[in-house]
C-alpha positions in Angstrom: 161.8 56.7 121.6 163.1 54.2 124.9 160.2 54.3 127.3 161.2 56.6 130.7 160.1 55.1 134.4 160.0 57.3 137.1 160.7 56.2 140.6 159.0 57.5 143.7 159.8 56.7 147.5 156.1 55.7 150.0 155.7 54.9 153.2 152.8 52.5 154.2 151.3 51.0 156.9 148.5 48.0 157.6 147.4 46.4 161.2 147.2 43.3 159.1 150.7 42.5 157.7 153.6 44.2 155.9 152.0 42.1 152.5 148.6 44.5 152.9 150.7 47.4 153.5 152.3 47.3 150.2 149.3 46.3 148.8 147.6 49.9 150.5 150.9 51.9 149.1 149.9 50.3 145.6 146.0 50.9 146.0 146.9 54.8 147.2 149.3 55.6 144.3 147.3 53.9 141.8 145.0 56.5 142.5 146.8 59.6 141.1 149.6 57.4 139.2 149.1 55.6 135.8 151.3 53.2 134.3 152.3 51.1 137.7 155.5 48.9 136.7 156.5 47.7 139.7 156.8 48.3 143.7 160.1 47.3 145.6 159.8 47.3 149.4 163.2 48.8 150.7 162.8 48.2 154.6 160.3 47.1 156.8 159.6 48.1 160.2 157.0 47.0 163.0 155.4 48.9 166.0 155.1 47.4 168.9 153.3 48.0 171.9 153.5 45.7 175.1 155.3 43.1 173.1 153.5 42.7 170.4 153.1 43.9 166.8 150.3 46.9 166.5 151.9 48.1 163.0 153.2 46.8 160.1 155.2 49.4 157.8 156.9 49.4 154.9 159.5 51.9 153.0 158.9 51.6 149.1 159.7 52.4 145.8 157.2 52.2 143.5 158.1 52.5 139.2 155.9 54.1 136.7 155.9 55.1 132.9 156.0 58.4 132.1 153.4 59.4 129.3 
């Protein structure tokens, strides 16, 4: 039987970079998902707050296979 991947949507966010927040989204999913295929990071986005960068997010997909 073909394997089947699911595909959810997360949204993540690190002071550090938009690199740690995908690694966060990855470190919370892998939490209560198993069989992590792959992450693809849709959009980013930065807050920023008196002209500088306070927030790095992401927007992600992130593909697992289904048991």
């Amino acid at each position: 039987m073909p394997d089947v991947i699911k595909v959810i949507e997360v949204l993540a966010e690190s002071p550090r970079s938009w690199e740690d927040a995908a690694n966060e989204a990855l470190k919370k999913a892998s939490k209560t998902l198993k069989n992590i295929r792959s992450i693809y990071i849709k959009n980013f986005e930065a807050k920023v707050e008196r002209n500088k960068i306070t927030e790095y997010r992401i927007n992600a997909k992130i593909a697992f296979l289904l048991d």
